[in-house]
C-alpha positions in Angstrom: 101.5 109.8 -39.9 102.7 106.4 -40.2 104.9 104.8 -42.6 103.2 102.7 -45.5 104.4 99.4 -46.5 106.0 99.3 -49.9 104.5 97.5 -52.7 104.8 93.8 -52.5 107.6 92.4 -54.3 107.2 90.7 -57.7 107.5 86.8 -58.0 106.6 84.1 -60.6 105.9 80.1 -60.0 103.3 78.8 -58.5 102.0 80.2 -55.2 101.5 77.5 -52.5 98.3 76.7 -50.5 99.2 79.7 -48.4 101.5 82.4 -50.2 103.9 83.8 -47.9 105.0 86.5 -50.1 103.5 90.0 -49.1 104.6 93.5 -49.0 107.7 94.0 -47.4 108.0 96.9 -44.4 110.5 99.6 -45.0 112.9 99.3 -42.0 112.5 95.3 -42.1 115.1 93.1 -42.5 117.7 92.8 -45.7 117.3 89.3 -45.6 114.2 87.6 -47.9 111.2 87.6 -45.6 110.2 84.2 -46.7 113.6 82.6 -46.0 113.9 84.2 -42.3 110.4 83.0 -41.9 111.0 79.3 -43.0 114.4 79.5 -40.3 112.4 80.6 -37.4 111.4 78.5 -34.6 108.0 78.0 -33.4 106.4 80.9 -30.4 103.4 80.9 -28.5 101.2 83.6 -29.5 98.5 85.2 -26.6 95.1 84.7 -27.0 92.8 87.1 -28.0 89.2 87.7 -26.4 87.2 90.8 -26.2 84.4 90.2 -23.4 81.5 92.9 -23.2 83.4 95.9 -22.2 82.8 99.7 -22.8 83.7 100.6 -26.2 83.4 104.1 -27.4 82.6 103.6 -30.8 79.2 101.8 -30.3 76.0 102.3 -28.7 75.2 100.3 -25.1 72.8 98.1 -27.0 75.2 97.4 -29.8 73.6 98.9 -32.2 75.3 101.2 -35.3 75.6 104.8 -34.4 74.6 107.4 -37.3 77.3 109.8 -36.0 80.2 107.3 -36.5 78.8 106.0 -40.6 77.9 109.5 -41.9 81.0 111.4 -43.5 80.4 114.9 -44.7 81.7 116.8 -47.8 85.3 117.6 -46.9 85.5 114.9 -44.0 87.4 112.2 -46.0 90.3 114.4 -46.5 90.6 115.0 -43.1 90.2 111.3 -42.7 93.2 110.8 -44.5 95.1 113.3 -42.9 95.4 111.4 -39.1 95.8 108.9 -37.5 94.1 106.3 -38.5 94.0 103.7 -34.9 93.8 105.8 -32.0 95.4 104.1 -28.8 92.6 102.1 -26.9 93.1 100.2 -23.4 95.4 96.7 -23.2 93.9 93.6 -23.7 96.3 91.6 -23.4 100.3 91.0 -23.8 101.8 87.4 -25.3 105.4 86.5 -26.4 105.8 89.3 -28.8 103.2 91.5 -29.3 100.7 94.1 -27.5 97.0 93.9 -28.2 94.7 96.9 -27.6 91.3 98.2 -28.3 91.5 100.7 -30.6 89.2 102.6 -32.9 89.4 102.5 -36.4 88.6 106.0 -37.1 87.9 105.7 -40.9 85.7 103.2 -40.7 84.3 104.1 -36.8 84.3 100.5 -35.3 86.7 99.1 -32.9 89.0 96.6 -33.7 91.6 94.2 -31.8 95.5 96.1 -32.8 98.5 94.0 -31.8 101.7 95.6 -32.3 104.8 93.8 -32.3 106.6 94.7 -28.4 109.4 97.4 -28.5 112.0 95.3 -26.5 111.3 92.2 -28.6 112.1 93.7 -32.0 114.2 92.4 -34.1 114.2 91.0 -38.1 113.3 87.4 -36.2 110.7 88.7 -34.2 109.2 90.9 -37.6 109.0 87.9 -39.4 107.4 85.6 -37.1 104.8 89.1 -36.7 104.2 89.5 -40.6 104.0 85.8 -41.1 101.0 85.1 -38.2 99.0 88.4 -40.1 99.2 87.2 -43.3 98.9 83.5 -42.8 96.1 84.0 -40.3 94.3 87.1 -42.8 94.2 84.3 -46.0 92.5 81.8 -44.1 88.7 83.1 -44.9 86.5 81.2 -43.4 83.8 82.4 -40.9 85.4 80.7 -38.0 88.5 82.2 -38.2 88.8 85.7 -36.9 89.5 88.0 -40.0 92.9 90.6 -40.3 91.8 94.1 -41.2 95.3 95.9 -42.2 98.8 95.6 -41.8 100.9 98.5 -41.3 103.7 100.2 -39.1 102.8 102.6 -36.3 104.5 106.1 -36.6 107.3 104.9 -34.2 107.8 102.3 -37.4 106.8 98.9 -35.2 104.5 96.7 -37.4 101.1 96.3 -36.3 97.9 94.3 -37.7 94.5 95.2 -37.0 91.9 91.9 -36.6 88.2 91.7 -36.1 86.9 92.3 -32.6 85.0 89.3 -31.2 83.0 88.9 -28.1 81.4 85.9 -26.1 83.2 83.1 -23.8 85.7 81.2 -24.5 85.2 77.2 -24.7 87.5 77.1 -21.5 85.2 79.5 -19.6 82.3 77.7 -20.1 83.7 74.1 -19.4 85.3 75.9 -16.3 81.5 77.5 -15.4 79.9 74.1 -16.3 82.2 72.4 -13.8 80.6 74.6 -11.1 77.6 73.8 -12.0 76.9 77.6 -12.5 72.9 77.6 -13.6 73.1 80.5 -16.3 76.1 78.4 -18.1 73.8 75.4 -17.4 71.3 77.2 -19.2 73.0 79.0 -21.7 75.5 76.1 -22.8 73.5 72.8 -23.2 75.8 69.8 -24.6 73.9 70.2 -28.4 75.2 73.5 -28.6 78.7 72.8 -27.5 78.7 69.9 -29.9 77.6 71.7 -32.8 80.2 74.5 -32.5 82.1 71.8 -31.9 81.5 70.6 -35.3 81.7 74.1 -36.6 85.7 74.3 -35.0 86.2 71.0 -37.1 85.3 72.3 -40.2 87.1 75.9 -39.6 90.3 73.1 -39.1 89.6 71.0 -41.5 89.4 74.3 -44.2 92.8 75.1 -42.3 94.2 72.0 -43.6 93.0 72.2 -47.2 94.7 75.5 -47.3 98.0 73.8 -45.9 97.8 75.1 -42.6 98.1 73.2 -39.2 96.9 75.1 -36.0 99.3 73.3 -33.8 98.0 75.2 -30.5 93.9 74.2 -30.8 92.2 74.3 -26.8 89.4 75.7 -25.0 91.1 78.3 -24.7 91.5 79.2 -28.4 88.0 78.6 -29.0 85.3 81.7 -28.7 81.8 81.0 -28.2 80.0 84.4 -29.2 76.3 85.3 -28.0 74.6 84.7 -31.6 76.1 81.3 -32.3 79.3 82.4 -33.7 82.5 80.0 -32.9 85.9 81.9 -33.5 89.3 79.7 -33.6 91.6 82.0 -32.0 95.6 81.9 -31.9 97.0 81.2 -35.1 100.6 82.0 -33.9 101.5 78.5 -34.2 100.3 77.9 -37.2 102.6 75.7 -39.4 102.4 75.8 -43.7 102.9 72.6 -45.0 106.1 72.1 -46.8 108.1 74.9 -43.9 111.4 73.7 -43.0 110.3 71.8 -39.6 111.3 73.6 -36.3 114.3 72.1 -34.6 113.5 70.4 -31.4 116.4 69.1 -30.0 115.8 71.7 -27.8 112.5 71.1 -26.3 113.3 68.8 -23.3 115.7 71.1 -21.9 113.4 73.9 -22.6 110.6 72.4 -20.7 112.7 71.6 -17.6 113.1 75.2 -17.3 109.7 76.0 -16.6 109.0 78.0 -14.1 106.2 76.0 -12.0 104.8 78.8 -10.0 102.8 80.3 -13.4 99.7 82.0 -13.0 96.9 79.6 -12.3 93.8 79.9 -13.6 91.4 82.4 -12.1 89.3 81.7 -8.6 85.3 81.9 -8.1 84.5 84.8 -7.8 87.2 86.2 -9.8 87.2 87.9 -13.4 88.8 85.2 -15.8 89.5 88.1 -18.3 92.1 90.4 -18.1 91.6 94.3 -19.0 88.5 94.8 -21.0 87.8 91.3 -21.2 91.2 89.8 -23.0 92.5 86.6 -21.4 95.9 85.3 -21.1 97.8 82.3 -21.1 97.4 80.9 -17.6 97.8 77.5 -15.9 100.6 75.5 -16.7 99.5 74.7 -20.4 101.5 76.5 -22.4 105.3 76.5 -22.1 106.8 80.0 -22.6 109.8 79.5 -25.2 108.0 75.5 -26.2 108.0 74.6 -29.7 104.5 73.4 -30.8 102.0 74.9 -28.8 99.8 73.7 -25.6 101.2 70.3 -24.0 98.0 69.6 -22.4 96.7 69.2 -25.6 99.6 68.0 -27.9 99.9 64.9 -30.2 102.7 62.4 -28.9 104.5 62.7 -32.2 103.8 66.7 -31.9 105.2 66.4 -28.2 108.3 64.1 -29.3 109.3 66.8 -32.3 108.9 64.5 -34.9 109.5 66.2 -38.2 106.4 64.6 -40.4 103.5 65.8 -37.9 100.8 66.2 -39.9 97.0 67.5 -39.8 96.6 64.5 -38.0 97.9 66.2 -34.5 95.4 68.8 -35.1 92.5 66.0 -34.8 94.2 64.6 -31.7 94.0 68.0 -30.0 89.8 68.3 -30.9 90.0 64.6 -29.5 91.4 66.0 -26.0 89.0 69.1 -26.6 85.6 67.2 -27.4 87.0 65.1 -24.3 87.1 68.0 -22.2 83.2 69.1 -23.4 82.0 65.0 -22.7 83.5 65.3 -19.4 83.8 68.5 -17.8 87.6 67.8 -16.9 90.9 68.1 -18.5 92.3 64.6 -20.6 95.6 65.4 -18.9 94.8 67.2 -15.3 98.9 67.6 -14.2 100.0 71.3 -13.4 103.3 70.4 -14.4 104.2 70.7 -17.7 106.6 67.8 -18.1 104.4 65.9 -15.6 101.1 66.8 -18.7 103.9 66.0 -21.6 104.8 62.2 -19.7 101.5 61.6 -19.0 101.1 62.0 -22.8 103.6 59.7 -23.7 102.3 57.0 -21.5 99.8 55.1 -23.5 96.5 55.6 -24.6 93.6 57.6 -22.4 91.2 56.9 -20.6 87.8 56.8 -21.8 85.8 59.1 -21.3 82.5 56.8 -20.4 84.9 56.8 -17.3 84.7 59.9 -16.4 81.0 60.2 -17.0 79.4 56.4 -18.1 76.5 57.9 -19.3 78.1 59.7 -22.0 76.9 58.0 -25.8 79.1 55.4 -26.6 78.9 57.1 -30.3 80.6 60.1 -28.7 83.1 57.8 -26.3 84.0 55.7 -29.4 84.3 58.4 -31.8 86.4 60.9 -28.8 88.8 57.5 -28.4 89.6 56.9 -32.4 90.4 60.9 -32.2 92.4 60.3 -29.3 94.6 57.1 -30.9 98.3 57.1 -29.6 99.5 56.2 -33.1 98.4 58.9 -36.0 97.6 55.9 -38.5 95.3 54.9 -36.0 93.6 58.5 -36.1 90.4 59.9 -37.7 92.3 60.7 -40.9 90.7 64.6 -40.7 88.8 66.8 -38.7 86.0 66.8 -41.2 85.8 63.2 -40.0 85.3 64.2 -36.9 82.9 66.4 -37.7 80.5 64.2 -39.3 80.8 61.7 -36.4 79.7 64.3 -33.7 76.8 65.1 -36.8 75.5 62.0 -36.7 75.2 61.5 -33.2 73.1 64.8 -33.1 71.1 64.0 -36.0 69.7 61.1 -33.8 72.0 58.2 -35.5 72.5 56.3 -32.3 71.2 52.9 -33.5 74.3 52.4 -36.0 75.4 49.2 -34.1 72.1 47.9 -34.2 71.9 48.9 -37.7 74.9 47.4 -38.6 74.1 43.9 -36.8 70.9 43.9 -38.7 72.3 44.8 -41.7 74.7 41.9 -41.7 71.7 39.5 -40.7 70.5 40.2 -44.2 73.4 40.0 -45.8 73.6 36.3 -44.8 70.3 35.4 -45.6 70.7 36.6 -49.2 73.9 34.7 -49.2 71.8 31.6 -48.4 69.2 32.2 -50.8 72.2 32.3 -53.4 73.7 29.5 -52.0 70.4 27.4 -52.8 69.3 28.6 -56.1 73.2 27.5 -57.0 73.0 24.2 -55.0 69.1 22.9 -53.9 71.0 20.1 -52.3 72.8 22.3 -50.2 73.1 22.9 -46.6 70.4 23.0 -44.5 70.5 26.6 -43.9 70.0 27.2 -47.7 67.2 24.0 -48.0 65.4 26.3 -45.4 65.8 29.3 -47.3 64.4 27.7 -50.0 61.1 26.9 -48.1 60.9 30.7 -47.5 61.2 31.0 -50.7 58.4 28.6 -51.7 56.4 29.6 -49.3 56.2 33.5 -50.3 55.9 32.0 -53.5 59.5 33.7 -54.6 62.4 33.0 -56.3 65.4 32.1 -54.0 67.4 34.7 -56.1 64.2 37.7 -56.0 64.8 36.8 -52.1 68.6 37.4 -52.1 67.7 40.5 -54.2 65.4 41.2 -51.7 67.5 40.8 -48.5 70.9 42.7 -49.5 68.7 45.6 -50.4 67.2 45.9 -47.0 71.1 45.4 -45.6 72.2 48.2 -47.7 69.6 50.4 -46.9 70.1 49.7 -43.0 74.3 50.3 -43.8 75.2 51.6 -47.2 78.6 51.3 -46.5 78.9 47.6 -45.7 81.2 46.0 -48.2 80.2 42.5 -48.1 76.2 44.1 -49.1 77.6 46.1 -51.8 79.6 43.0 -53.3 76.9 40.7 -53.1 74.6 43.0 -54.7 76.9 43.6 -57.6 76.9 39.8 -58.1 73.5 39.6 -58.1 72.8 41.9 -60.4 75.6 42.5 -62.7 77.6 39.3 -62.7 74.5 36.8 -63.7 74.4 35.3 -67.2 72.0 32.6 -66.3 68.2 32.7 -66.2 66.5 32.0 -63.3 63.8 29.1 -63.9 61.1 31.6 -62.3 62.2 34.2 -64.9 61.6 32.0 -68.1 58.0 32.6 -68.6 58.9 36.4 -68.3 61.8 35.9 -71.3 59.2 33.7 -73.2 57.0 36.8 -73.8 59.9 39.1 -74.7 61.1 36.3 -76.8 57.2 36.9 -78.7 57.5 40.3 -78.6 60.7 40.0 -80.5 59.4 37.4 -83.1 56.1 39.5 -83.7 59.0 42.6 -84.8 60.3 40.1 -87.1 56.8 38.9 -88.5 55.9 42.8 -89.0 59.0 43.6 -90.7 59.0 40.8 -93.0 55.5 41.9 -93.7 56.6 45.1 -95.3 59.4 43.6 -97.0 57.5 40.7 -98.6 54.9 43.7 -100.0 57.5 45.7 -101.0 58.7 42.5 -103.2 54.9 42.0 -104.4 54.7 46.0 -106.0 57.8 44.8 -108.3 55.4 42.3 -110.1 53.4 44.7 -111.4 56.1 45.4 -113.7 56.5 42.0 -115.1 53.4 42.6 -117.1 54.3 46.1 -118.6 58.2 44.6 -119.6 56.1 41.1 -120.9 55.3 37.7 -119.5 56.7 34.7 -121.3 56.0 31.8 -118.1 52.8 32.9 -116.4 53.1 30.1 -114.1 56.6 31.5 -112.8 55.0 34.8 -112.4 52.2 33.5 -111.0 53.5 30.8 -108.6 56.2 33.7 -107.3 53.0 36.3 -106.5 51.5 33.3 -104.9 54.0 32.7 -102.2 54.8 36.1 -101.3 51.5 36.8 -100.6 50.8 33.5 -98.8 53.8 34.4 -96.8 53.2 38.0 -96.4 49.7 36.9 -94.9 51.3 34.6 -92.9 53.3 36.9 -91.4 50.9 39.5 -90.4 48.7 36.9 -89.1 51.1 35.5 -86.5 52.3 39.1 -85.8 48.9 39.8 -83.9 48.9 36.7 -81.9 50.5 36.7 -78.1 51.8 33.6 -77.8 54.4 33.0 -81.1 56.1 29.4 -81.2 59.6 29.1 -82.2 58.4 27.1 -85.1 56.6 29.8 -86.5 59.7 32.5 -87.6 61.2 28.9 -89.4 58.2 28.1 -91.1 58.2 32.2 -92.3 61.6 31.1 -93.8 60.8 28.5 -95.5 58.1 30.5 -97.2 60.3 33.6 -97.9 63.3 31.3 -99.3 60.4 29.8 -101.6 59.9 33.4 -102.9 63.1 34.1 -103.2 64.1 30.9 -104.9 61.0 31.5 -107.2 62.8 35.0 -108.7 65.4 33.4 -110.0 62.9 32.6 -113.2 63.5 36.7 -113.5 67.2 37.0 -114.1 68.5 33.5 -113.0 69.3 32.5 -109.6 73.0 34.8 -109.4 71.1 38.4 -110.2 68.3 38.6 -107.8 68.3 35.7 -105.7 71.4 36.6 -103.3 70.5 40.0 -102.8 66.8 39.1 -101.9 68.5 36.2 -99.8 70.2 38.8 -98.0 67.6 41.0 -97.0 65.4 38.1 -96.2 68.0 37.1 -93.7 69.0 40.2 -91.9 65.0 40.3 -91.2 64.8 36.6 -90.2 68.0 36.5 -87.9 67.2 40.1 -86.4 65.1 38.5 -83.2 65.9 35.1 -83.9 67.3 32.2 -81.1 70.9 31.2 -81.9 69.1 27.7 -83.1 66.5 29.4 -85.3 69.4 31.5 -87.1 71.2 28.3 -87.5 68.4 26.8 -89.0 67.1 29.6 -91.0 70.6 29.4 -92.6 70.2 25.6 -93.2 67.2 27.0 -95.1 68.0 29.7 -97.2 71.4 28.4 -98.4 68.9 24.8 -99.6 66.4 27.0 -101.1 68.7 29.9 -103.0 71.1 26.6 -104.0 68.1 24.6 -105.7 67.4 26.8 -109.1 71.4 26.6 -109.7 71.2 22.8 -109.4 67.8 22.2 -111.7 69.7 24.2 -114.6 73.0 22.3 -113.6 71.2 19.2 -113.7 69.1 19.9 -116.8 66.1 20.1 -114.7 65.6 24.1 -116.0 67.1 25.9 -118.7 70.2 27.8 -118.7 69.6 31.6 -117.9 73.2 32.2 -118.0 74.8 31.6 -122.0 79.2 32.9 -121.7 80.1 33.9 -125.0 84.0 35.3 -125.2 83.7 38.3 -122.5 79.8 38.2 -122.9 77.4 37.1 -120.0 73.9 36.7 -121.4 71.3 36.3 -119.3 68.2 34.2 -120.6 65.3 35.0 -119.0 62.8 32.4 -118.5 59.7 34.3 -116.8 59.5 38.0 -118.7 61.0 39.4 -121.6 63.8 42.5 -121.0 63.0 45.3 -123.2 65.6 48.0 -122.3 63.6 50.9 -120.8 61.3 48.7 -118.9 63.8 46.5 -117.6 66.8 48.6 -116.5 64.1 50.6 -114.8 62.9 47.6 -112.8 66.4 46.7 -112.2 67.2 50.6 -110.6 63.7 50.2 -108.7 64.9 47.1 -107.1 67.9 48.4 -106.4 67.3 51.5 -104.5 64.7 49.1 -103.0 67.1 46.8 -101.9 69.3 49.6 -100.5 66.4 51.3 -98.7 65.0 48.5 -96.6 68.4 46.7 -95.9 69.4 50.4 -94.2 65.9 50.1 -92.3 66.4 46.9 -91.0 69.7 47.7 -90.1 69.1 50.9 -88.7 66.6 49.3 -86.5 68.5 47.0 -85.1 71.2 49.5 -84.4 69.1 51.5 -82.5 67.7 48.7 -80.2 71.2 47.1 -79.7 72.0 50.4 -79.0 69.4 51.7 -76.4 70.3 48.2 -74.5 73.9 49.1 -74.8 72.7 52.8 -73.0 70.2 51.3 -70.5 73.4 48.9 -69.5 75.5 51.4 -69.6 73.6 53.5 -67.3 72.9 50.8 -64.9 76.7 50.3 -64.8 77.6 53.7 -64.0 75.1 54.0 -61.4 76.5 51.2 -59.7 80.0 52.4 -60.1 78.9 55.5 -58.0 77.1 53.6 -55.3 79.4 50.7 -54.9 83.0 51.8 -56.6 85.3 49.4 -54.8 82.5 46.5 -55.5 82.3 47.6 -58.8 86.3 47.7 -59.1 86.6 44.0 -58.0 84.9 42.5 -61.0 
């Protein structure tokens, strides 16, 4: 019966991408488990493969056996009662740990249990264990092998159990590839080794969200399984960002202890897996006792110990990789290891068109940016990397020609710009206006025309995405070829106004009716006021039908609504009604109307509303207005005012008054409104396509 780990210990903040706090073992270390961790240097963890080997706990044909999923009454206490791993074969044996194939006899599957080694114990040696189970069990992500349990054995050394995974590793079938072997041929085409390719990227890139640099990525660590699976293996290496960095002044005089007679890699003909299929570090790749993983595929700035490596050495290792899949041979072929680590620190690569010159110069650029000596020269992430090796396979291969086209029509709506701005221009743009002419366009319609068919061929050219912004957002002048177009909105406008002062000038009309129930004393100023509003209510609703509505015609309106309004003043004098009518009259008038028509409707209404104060100033009229002490009496010329009759044509007015003026109002609200929208939807729109163009206005 093994011991149990305790419960894990309690602690408040804010965890970090990758929590390193976790239950503690029993006979573990006094000292805080994430304080020995962040002191620890750096080890090279083994590999873990599981090849098709004989494994008790499934069927020859891989199938589930009943026998090891049914549990009878009475079973699961006896389930709890053993063992729960029994002791399979060795796969394999790294720096610290033991790996078998044992069977999980709860569950009945095999799984991969490593077990920290006996004669490497020690509170170091636990840490570094706990902290690769738990930092490699909380990455979850399908390309990353998952950890099962964490426990001590019943001789108290802490163990982890991990998914078992089968298939070939990357470096097997580059190695198989090389010989030209016909069933790895077959089997491993380049679209498939790109696209788990792309599928390691992404397993690295979720890596890095999480905090977590591999620090030790190669073929090696890289398991291709039969049913498209792709496993990233080793995560021994792994760094958290924000650890103390490993010391490294260490590392040179490390390295030039290396034994050079290590195992090489395995010989045709030979198995390249070890017992049941595990393989081991061979070759001189990996430095036993190195700091940072796999020279062969190292950063320089991961090689040279600098403390700030970032998940930019990650990209530079799937650089050497997808180097290694273009080409069929190593980016750094030395069997030494401080021969591979100079050779690093050299300069930049070579190429890997090469090598092979028939590889895609998509893939050869894209492998060399990857590849870049200095990280701010680097692919910024492996997703990056990702969707360059994406677009190759989705057949984008013409980019270059795309681009150069694009371009080509970026100038040409520049020149089309250039000559709408200036006809007189260069030749270039005099010809551009021929074009123009001669598809009987607009040079700015062409311009429009062109940078749409250069962002469609590159969306992400910047020059496209300015020039389009300036075309469309940044124009306050009207195109000549546009003026007919702004003409008919311009009627459409002025027949709203006609219709609206249509209703208005009836709804004046029904207040007549009451002149004759409150009495008439002037006929002819009852008369001559019905007259106009009807002549100018019918004019209105005449022109209101037509297409075609002058600009004369909304002044002409005016002058017969002021008329009307000026008449009323024979009601109540011209400071009762008149202003308020005026008003009203105006907000219709000015609603659709050209800053020169408003200026002269004004001109209008302020001569018309003025002219029944000046006849009874002048003597022309008589008074309607008589002071007396702190009395205003109004003389009314037109009607008589009996109280009831009056005050209620005065309230009927009113609300009148108030009713249409929130109408009007309300109208154009709601048009200025649904402009202010449609605008400020176009905006955002183009703040999503073109932000930085956008940004620069």
């Amino acid at each position: 019966m093994s011991k149990r780990a305790s419960a894990p210990p309690s602690h408040s903040g804010p965890p970090t991408a990758l929590d390193p706090m976790a239950p503690t073992v029993e006979s573990a270390p006094q000292r805080p488990l994430d304080a020995t961790i962040a002191a620890l240097p750096d080890l090279p963890i083994v590999t873990l493969v599981d090849a098709t080997s004989h494994d008790p706990f499934s069927l020859a044909s891989g199938e589930v056996s009943a026998g090891a999923v049914d549990v009878g009454p009475g079973e699961l206490g006896a389930l709890a009662s053993q063992a729960r791993y029994d002791a399979g074969p060795v796969l394999g044996v790294g720096g610290m740990g033991e790996v078998r194939l044992s069977g999980d006899t709860r569950i009945g599957r095999r799984v991969a249990k490593k077990t920290l080694l006996a004669d490497t114990d020690s509170p170091t040696a636990r840490a570094r264990f706990l902290r690769e189970a738990r930092v490699q069990g909380q990455l979850e992500h399908p390309s990353i092998v998952p950890v099962y349990d964490l426990d001590l054995d019943p001789q108290g050394r802490p163990f982890f159990t991990m998914k078992r995974v089968r298939g070939d590793t990357l470096e097997r079938v580059i190695e198989h590839l090389r010989r030209k072997d016909e069933v790895f041929m077959k089997r491993y085409a380049e679209r498939r080794l790109l696209s788990a390719f792309m599928q390691v990227c992404l397993a690295i890139d979720y890596a890095h969200s999480r905090g977590v640099l591999h620090r030790d990525l190669k073929p090696g660590n890289i398991m291709l399984g039969d049913f498209g699976e792709v496993y990233v293996l080793d995560w021994g290496l792994a760094k958290i960002v924000g650890e103390n960095p490993s010391d490294m002044a260490e590392t040179n005089e490390r390295l030039s202890k290396v034994d050079e007679a290590r195992p090489a890699p395995p010989k045709m003909g030979e198995a390249p897996f070890g017992p049941e299929g595990l393989t081991s570090d061979n070759a001189a790749l990996t430095a036993e006792g190195a700091l940072l993983g796999t020279p062969a595929y190292m950063a320089p700035e991961q090689i040279l110990g600098h403390d700030a490596v970032d998940a930019r050495a990650d990209v530079y290792a799937l650089g050497a990789i997808l180097f290694e899949i273009l080409t069929l041979s190593r980016l750094r072929p030395g069997t030494r290891v401080d021969e591979i680590m100079r050779a690093a620190l050299s300069g930049v690569p070579t190429q890997p068109s090469e090598h092979v010159p028939s590889i895609a110069p998509e893939l050869d650029a894209l492998c060399m940016r990857a590849l870049a000596q200095e990280p701010e020269d680097r692919l910024s992430s492996a997703r990056e990397l990702a969707e360059g090796v994406e677009r190759y396979l989705d057949g984008d291969r013409d980019l270059k020609l795309r681009q150069d086209l694009a371009r080509t029509h970026v100038e040409r709506a520049k020149a089309f710009k250039e000559s709408e701005a200036n006809a007189g221009g260069l030749v270039k743009a005099e010809a551009s206006v021929d074009v123009a002419n001669a598809l009987d366009q607009s040079p700015r319609v062409m311009a429009v025309r062109e940078v749409i068919q250069g962002l469609a061929l590159d969306p992400e050219d910047r020059a496209a995405q300015r020039l389009f912004v300036e075309l469309i957002v940044n124009t306050t002048e009207v195109p000549p070829e546009a003026m007919p177009e702004l003409e008919r909105a311009r009627d459409k406008a002025r027949a709203e106004t006609l219709r609206s002062a249509f209703y208005g000038l009836m709804a004046w009309l029904a207040v007549l009716p009451l002149a004759f129930v409150i009495g008439v004393h002037s006929k002819l100023a009852v008369g001559a006021t019905a007259a106009v509003d009807v002549m100018a209510a019918l004019f209105a609703l005449f022109y209101s039908r037509r297409q075609r509505i002058g600009a004369g015609v909304p002044i002409a309106l005016s002058v017969l609504v002021a008329a009307t309004v000026a008449l009323s003043s024979c009601y109540l004098g011209p400071f009762a009604l008149v202003p308020t009518c005026a008003v009203s009259a105006m907000l219709i008038y000015a609603m659709h109307a050209t800053p020169y028509e408003r200026r002269v409707g004004v001109v209008v209404f302020v001569a018309f509303t003025s002219l029944p104060f000046l006849a009874e100033f002048t003597g022309v009229l008589g008074r309607s207005y008589v002071f007396e002490a702190d009395r205003l009496i109004i003389l009314a010329r037109a009607v008589a005012l009996p109280e009831t009759a009056t005050l209620l044509a005065m309230l009927y007015s009113t609300l009148s008054f108030i009713v249409f003026s929130a109408w009007i109002v309300g109208r154009m609200r709601d048009a200025l409104s649904a402009s202010e929208q449609q605008k400020l939807v176009q905006s955002w729109l183009l703040r999503r396509l073109f932000p930085d163009a956008m940004a620069e206005r």
